[in-house]
C-alpha positions as CSV (number, residue, x, y, z in Angstrom):
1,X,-141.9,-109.5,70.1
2,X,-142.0,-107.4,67.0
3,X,-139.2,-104.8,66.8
4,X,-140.2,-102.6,64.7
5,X,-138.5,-98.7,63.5
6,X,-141.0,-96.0,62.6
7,X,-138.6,-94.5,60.3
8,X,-139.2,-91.1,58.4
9,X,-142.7,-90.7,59.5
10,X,-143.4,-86.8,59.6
11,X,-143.8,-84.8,63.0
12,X,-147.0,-83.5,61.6
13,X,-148.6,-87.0,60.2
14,X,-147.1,-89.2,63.1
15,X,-150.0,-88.3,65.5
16,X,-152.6,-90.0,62.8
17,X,-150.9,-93.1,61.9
18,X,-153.0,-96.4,62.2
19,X,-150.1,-97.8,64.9
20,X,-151.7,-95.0,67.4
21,X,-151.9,-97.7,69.6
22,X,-148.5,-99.4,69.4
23,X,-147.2,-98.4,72.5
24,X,-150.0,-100.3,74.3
25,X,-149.0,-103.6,73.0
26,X,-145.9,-105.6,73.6
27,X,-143.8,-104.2,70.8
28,X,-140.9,-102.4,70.4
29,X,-141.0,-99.0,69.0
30,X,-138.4,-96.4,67.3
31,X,-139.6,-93.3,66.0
32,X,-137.3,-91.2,63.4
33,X,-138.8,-88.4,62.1
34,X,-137.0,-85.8,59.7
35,X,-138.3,-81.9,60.2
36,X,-138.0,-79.6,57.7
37,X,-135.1,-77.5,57.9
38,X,-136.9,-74.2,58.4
39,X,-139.0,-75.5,61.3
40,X,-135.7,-77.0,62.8
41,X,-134.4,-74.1,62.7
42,X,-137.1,-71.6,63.2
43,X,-135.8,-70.5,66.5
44,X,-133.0,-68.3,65.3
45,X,-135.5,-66.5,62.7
46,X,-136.6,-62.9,64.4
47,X,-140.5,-63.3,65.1
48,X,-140.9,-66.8,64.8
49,X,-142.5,-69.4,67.0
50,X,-140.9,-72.1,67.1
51,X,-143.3,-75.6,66.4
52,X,-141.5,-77.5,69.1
53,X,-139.2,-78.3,71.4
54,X,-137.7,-81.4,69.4
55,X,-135.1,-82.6,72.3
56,X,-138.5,-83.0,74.7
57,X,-141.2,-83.2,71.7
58,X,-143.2,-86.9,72.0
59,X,-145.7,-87.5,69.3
60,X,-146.4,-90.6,71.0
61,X,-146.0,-90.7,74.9
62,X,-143.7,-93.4,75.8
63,X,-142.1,-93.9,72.4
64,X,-138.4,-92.8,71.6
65,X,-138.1,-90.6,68.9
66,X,-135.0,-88.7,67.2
67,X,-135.9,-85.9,64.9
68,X,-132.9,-84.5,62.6
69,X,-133.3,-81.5,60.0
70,X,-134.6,-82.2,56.4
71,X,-132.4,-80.1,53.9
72,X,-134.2,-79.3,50.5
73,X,-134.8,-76.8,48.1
74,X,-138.3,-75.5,49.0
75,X,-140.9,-76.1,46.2
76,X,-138.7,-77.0,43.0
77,X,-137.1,-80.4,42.1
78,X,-139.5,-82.6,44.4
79,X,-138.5,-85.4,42.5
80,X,-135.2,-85.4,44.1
81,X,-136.3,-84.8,47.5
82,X,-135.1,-88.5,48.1
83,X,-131.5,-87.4,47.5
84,X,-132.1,-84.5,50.2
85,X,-133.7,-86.5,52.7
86,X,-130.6,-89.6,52.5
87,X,-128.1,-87.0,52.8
88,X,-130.1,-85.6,55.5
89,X,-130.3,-88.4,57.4
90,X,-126.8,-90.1,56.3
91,X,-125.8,-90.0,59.9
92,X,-129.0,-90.6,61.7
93,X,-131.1,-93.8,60.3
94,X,-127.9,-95.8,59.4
95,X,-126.7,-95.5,62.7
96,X,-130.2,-96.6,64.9
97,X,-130.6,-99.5,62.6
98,X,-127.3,-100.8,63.7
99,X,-128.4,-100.0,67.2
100,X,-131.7,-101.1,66.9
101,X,-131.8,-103.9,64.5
102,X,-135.4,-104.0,64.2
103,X,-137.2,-106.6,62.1
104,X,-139.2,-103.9,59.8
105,X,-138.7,-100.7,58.8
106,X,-142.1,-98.8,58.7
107,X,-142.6,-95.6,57.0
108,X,-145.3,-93.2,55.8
109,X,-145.7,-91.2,52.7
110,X,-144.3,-93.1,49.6
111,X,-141.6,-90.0,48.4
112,X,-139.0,-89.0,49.6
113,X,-139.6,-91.3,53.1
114,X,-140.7,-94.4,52.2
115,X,-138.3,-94.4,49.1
116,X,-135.1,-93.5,51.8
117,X,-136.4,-96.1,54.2
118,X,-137.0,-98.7,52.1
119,X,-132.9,-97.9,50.7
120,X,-131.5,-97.7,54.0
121,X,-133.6,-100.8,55.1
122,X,-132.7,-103.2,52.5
123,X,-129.1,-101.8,53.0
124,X,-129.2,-103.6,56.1
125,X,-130.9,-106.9,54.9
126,X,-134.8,-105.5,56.8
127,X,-137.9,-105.4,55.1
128,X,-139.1,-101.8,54.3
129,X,-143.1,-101.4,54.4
130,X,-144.3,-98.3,53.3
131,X,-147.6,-96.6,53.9
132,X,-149.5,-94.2,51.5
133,X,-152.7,-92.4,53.1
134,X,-153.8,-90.9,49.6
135,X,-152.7,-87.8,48.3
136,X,-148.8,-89.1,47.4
137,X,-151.0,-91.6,45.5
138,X,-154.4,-90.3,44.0
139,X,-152.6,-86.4,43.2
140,X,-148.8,-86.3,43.0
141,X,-148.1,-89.6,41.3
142,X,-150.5,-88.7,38.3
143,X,-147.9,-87.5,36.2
144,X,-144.3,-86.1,35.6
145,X,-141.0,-87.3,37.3
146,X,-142.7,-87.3,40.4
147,X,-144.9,-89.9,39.4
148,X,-142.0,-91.8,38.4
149,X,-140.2,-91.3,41.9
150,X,-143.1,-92.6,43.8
151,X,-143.9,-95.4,41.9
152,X,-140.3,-96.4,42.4
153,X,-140.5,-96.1,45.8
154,X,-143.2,-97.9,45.9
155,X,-142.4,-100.9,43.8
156,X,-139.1,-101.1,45.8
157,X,-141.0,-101.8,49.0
158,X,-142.0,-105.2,50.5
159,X,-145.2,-104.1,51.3
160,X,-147.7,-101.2,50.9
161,X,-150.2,-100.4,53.3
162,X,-153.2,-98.4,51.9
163,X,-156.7,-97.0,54.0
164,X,-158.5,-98.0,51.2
165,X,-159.7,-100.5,49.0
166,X,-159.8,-97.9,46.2
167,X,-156.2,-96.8,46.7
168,X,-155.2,-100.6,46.3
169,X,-157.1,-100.7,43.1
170,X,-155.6,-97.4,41.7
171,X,-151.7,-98.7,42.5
172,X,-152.7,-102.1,40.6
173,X,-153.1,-100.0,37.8
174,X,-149.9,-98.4,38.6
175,X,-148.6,-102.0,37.9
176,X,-148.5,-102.8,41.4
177,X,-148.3,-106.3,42.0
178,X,-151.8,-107.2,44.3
179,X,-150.0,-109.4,46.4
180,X,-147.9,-106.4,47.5
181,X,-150.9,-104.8,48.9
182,X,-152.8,-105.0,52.0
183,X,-155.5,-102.3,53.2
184,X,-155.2,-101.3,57.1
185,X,-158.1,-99.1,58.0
186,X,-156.8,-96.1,60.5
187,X,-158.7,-96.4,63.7
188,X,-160.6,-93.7,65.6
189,X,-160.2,-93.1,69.4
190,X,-163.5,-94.5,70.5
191,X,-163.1,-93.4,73.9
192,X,-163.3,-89.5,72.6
193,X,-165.3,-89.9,69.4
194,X,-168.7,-91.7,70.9
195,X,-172.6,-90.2,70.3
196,X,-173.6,-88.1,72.6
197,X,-176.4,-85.2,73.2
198,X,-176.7,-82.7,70.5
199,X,-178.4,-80.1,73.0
200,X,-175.9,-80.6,75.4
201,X,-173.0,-79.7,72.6
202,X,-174.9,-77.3,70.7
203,X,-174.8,-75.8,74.8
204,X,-171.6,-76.3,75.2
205,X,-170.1,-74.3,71.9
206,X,-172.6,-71.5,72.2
207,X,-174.7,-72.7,69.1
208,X,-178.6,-72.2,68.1
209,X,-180.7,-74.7,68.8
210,X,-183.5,-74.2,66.0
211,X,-181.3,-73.7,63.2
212,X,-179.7,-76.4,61.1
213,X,-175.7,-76.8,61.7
214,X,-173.7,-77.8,58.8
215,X,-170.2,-78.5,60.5
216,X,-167.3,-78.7,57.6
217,X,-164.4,-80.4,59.2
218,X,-160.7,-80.4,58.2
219,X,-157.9,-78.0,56.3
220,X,-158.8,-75.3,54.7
221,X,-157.1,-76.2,51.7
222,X,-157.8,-76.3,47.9
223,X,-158.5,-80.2,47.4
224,X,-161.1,-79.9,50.4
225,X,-162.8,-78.4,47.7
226,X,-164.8,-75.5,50.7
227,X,-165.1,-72.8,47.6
228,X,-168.3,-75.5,46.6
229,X,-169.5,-75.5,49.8
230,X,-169.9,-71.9,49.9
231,X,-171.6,-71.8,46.7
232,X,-173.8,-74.7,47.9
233,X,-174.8,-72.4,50.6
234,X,-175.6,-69.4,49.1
235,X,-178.2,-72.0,47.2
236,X,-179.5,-73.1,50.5
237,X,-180.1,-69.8,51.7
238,X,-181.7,-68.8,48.1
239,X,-184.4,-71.8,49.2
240,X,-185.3,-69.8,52.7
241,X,-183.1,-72.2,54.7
242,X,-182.5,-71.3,58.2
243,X,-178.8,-72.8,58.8
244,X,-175.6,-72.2,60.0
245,X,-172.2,-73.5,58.3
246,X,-168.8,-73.8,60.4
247,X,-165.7,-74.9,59.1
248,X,-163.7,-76.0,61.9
249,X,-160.0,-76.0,60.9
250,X,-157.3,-73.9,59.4
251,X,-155.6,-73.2,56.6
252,X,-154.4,-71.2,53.9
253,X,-157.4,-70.9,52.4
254,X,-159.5,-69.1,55.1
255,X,-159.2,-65.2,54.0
256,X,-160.2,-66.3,50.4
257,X,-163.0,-68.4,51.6
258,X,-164.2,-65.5,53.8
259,X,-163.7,-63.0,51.0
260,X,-166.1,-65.6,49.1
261,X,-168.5,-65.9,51.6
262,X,-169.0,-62.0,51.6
263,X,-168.9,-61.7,47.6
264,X,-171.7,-64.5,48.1
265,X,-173.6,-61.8,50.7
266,X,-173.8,-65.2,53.4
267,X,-171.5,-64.0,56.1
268,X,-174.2,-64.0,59.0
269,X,-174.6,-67.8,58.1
270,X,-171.1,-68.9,58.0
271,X,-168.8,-69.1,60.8
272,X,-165.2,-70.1,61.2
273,X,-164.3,-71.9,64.1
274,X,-160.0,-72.9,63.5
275,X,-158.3,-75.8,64.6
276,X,-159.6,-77.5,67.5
277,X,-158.6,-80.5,70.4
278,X,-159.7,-83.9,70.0
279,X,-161.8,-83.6,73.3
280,X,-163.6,-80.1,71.4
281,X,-164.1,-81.8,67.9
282,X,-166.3,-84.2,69.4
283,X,-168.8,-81.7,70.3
284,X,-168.6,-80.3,67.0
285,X,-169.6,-83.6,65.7
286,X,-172.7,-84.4,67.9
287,X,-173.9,-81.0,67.3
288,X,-174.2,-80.7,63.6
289,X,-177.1,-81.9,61.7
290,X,-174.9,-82.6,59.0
291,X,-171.1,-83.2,58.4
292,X,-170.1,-81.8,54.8
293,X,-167.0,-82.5,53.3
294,X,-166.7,-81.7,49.4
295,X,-163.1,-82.5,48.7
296,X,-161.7,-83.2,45.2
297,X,-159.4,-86.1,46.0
298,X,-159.5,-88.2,49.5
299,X,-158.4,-91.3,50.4
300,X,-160.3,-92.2,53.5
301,X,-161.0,-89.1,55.6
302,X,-160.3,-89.1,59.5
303,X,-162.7,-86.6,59.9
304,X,-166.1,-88.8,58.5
305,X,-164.8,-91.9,60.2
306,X,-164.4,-89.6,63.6
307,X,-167.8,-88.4,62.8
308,X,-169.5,-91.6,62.4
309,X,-168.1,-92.5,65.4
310,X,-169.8,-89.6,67.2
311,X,-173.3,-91.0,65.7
312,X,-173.3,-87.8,62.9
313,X,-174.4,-88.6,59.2
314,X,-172.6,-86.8,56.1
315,X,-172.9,-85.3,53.1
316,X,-169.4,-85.7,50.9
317,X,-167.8,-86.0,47.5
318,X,-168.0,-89.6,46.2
319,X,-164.3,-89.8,45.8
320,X,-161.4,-91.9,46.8
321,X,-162.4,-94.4,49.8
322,X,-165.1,-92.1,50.9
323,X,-167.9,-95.1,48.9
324,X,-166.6,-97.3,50.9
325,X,-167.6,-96.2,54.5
326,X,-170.9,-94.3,53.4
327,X,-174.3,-96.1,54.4
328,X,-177.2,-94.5,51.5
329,X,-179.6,-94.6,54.6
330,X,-177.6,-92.2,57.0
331,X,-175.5,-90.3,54.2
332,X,-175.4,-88.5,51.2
333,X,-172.8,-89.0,47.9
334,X,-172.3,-86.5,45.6
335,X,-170.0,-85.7,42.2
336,X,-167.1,-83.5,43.2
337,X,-167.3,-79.5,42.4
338,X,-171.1,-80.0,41.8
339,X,-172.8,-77.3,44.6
340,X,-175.7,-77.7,43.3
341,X,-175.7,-80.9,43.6
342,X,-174.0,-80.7,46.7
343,X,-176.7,-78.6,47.9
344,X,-179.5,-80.7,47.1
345,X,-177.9,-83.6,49.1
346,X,-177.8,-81.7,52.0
347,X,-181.3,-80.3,51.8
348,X,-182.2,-83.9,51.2
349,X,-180.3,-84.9,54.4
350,X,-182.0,-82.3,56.6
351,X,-185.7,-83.2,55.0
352,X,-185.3,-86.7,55.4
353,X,-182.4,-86.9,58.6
354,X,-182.6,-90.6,59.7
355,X,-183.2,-91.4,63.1
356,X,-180.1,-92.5,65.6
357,X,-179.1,-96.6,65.6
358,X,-180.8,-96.9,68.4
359,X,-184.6,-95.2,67.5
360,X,-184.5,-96.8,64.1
361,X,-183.1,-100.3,64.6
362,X,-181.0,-99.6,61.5
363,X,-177.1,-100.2,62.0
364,X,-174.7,-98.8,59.7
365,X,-173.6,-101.1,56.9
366,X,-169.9,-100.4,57.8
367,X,-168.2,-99.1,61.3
368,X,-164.9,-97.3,61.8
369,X,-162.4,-99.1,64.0
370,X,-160.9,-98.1,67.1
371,X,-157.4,-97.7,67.3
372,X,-156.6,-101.1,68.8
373,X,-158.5,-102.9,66.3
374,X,-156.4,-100.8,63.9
375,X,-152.9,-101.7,65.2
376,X,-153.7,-105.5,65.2
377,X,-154.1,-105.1,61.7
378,X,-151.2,-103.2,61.1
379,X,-149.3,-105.5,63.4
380,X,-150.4,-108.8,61.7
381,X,-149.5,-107.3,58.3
382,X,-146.2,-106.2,59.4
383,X,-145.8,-110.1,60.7
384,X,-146.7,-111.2,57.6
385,X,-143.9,-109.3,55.4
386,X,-141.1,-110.1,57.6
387,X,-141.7,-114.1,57.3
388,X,-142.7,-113.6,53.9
389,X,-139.6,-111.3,53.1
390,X,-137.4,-113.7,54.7
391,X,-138.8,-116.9,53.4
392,X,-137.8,-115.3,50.4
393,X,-134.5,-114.8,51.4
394,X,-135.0,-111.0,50.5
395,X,-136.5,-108.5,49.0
396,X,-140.0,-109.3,47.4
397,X,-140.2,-108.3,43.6
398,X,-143.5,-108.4,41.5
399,X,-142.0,-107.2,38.6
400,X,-139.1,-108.0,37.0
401,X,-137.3,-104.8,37.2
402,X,-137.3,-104.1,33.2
403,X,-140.6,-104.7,32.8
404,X,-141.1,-102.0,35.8
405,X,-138.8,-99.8,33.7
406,X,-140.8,-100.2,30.4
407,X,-144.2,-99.6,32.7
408,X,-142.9,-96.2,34.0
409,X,-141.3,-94.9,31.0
410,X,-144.3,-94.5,29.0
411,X,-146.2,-93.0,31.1
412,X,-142.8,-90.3,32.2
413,X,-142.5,-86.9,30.9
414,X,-139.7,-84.4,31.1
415,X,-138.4,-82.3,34.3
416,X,-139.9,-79.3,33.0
417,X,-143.2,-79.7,35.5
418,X,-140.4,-79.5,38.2
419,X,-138.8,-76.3,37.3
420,X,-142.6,-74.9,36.7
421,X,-142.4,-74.3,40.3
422,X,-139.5,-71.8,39.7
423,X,-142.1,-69.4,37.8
424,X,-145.2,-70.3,39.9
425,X,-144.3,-70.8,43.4
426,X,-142.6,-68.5,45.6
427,X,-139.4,-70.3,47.3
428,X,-140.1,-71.4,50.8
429,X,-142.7,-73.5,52.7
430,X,-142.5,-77.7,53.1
431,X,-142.4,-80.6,50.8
């Protein structure tokens, strides 16, 4: 049996990790979550919800989990954020891995949890694995001292798990050693995210039948890069085509967006949804005629893999890992922040739409996995950095530490990006 402690892995990201599926296989499980103070505490703030009951809260049913509060100056000094989260969790995760003496330490996002579990872990003579989805990678760690905090974090780890094959060849540049590396795909939930009538789910959410549906899925945030969609649409519409565009998710972004759409004069063709269930997205999926996602940075999106799942083909920005799962016959690639480009791969996609699997006799070049077939590859990578780590007789190094020094020092600059948050953030929000 492999014990194993999902240590620091976020309340809102632990629902999404590729080990989905741990609890249905013979291994023992320990979740440890930190919550950010002001969600912790939430309760005692006049008018605002709460996110959860944490003494009751399962992110995975079945799995013990302790959550603790995450002190930290909102929004300035991120680089330190490692400091915050050991003293926040000084009394928590020292304590379980006595209890629990696991053979790994797990954790996801690189800084502050995987660089704190990875501490704590080797503290106690356990391997520390650590795994980055994207965004701590391909966006934060470009420059400044927080690129030099995650790539710490990361070289101090015996292992890093990446989704992609593109995110493994982007740390190597880091000066990641390869043999560090392995790529576990996240797996989809094949029993909700299968192909299934259009009509019936175009029925079912109260959506035209002779109209195109372009369904955008995901937050509506910045790096999703929606503001190109819009632009993309008022294109489409400039062409005389009869669509519809819904954005299912939410965000911060959605009053701009709509403000947008109504400078753009394409209101009656764009329609936000918000945030749905699983068992709702589905629909979404097998309705639209063509899943966009424009983002500016991804690493390998849940939402294309859920969609290819559900038999829908997509248009999206050829970024990140996204190469890697599109098939040229079913989908479309396009240059990030290009709508007009964006635009004519979608017109292209309705004009030509490729017929189902099954009518065609084509199969896609490359399938997402399901969520068991997920966690046996976590699981046999996870196998393979205990013996390894203990073969070793500790921790795995593949750099000597002052070559690792020399490698992040040129490429370090001052705290000064830190403090910009002082002048162009207001204080408050998460990490």
């Amino acid at each position: 049996m492999l014990a194993g402690l999902a240590a620091s892995s976020r309340l809102t990201e632990s629902h999404a990790t590729p080990n989905g599926g741990a609890a249905q296989h013979p291994h023992k499980v320990r979740i440890v979550s930190p919550i950010p103070w002001n969600q912790w505490y939430s309760s005692l703030i006049p008018g605002c919800k709460p996110k959860a009951n944490f003494d009751t809260f399962e992110a995975i049913p079945g799995v013990p989990a302790t959550y603790f509060p995450f002190y930290y100056p909102p929004k300035i000094l991120r680089s330190q954020y490692h400091r915050c989260l050991a003293w926040s969790s000084q009394s928590i995760l020292p304590q379980i891995l006595r209890e629990e003496q696991p053979d790994v330490v797990l954790s996801y996002w690189s800084h502050p949890d995987g660089a704190v579990a990875t501490k704590m872990a080797h503290a106690a003579g356990i391997p520390s694995v650590v795994m980055t989805g994207g965004s701590d990678v391909l966006l934060l760690a470009r420059s400044g001292s927080r690129r030099r905090a995650i790539l710490e974090a990361l070289h101090a780890a015996d292992l890093v798990i990446t989704v992609s094959e593109n995110l493994s060849r982007v740390l190597i540049e880091d000066g990641l050693p390869p043999e560090k590396l392995a790529v576990v795909r996240r797996g989809v939930d094949t029993t909700i995210f299968q192909p299934g009538s259009k009509r019936a789910a175009r029925e079912k959410l109260k959506q035209p039948q002779d109209v195109a549906l372009l369904v955008a899925p995901g937050r509506l945030a910045p790096v999703k890069g929606w503001e190109y969609l819009l632009r993309a649409c008022r294109s489409l519409a400039d062409r005389g085509l009869r669509f519809r565009c819904v954005f299912v998710g939410h965000g911060s972004l959605q009053q701009r967006l709509q403000a947008q759409a109504e400078e753009l004069q394409i209101t009656n063709m764009i329609h936000f949804a918000g945030s749905c269930p699983q068992a709702e997205l589905v629909d979404w999926y097998r309705a639209a005629s063509v899943i966009v996602l424009p983002s500016i940075s991804e690493g390998v999106p849940n939402v294309l893999m859920e969609a290819m799942a559900s038999g829908a083909n997509f248009v999206a920005s050829e970024v990140g890992g996204i190469p890697e799962i599109a098939d040229p016959y079913f989908d479309r690639l396009v240059p990030p922040a290009q709508p007009l480009s964006l635009a004519n791969a979608i017109e292209d996609l309705l004009n030509h739409s490729p017929e189902t699997d099954t009518e065609s006799g084509m199969v896609r070049r490359w399938r997402p996995s399901s969520l068991e077939e997920s966690t046996n590859h976590l699981i046999q990578a996870l196998t393979t950095c205990v013996h390894r780590f203990h073969d070793q007789g500790g921790y795995i190094r593949g750099l000597a530490d002052r070559e690792y020094r020399q490698l992040i020092e040129t490429n370090e600059s001052s705290m000064a990006d830190e403090y910009a948050y002082l002048s162009s953030s207001l204080v408050g929000g998460t990490p």
